[in-house]
C-alpha positions in Angstrom: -22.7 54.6 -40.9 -24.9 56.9 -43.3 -27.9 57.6 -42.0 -30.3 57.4 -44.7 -33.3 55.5 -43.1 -35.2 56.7 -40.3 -38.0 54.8 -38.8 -40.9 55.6 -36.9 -41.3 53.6 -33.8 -44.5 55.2 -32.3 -45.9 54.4 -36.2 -47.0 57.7 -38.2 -45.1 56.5 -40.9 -44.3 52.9 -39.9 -47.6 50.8 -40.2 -45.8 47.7 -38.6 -44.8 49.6 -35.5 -48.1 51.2 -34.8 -49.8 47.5 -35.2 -47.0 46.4 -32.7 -47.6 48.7 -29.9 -51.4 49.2 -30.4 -51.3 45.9 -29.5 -48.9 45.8 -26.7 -46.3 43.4 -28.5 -43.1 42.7 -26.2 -40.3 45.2 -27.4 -39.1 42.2 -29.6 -40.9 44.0 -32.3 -38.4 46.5 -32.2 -35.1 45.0 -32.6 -36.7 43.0 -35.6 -37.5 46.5 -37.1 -34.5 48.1 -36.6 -32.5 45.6 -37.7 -34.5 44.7 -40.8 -33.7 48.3 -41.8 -30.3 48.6 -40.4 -30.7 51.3 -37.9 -27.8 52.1 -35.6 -28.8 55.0 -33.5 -32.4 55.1 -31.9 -33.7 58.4 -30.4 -36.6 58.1 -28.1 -38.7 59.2 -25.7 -38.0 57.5 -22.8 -41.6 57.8 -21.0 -43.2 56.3 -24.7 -40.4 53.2 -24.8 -39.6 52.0 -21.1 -38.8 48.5 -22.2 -36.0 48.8 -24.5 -34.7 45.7 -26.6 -32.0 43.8 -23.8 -29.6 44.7 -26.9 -29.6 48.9 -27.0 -26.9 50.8 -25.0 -28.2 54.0 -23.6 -25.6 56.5 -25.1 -26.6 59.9 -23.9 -30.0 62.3 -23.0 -30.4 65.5 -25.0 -32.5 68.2 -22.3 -34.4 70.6 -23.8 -34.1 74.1 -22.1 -37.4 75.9 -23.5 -41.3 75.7 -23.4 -42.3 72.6 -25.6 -44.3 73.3 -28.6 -43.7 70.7 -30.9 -41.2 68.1 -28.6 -43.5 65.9 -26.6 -40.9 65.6 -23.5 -38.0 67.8 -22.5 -35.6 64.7 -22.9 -34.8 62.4 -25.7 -32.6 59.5 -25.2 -29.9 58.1 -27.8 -29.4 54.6 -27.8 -26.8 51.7 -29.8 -28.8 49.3 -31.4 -26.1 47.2 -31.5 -22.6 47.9 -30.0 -21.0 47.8 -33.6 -22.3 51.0 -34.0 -21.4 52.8 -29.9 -17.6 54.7 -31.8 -19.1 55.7 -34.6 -22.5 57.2 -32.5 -20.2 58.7 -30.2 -18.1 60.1 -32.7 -21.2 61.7 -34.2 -23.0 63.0 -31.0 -19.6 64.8 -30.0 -19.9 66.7 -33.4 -23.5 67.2 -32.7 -23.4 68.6 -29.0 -21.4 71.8 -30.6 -24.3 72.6 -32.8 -26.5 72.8 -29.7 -28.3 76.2 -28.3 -27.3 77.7 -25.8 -29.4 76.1 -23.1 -29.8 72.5 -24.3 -27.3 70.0 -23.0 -26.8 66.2 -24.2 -25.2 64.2 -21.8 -23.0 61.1 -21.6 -24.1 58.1 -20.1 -22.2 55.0 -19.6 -18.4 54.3 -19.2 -16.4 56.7 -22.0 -17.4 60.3 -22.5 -18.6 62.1 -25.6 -15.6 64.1 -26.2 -15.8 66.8 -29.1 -12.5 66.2 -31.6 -11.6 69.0 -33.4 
């Protein structure tokens, strides 16, 4: 998976998501979206999306360590749109969570661990 395509769920720069959840559409809207545009990996806030598509597989949580100033929460949540797409995601967060500052954690959930490779 290349990740060339990033969609706005909360709908600054996704007119068809804002119109869904300004008018409180059932999370249907979302798994039409991202699969329309292919979208393997969804990062969210957890508080703004409680009612996931029945579809996604919650992957891991990324905690921020510091005072917010531009993140609205101190976790984001990493979710499989489709479980086609959990090795490659896992692959890629395990790459990822050695990048991190010192302070910020993203953690496993589910069955297998994110393990780093080298």
């Amino acid at each position: 998976m290349i990740l060339t395509f990033v969609l706005d769920l909360w709908g600054l720069a996704s007119p068809r998501a804002l119109e869904a959840r300004m008018k409180n559409e059932p999370p249907a809207w979302i798994s039409d979206l991202t699969a329309r545009h292919d979208v393997g990996l969804a990062m969210v806030y957890s508080p703004w999306f409680p009612n996931t598509p029945s579809g996604w597989k919650k992957i891991a949580v990324l905690r921020l360590s510091r005072k917010l100033i531009t993140p609205a929460w101190h976790e984001v949540s990493f979710y499989a749109t489709n479980p086609e797409s959990i090795p490659e995601i896992k692959e890629a967060l395990s790459r990822f969570r050695k990048s991190l500052p010192k302070g910020v954690s993203l953690d496993n959930i589910g069955d297998s661990p994110i393990t780093y490779k080298q």
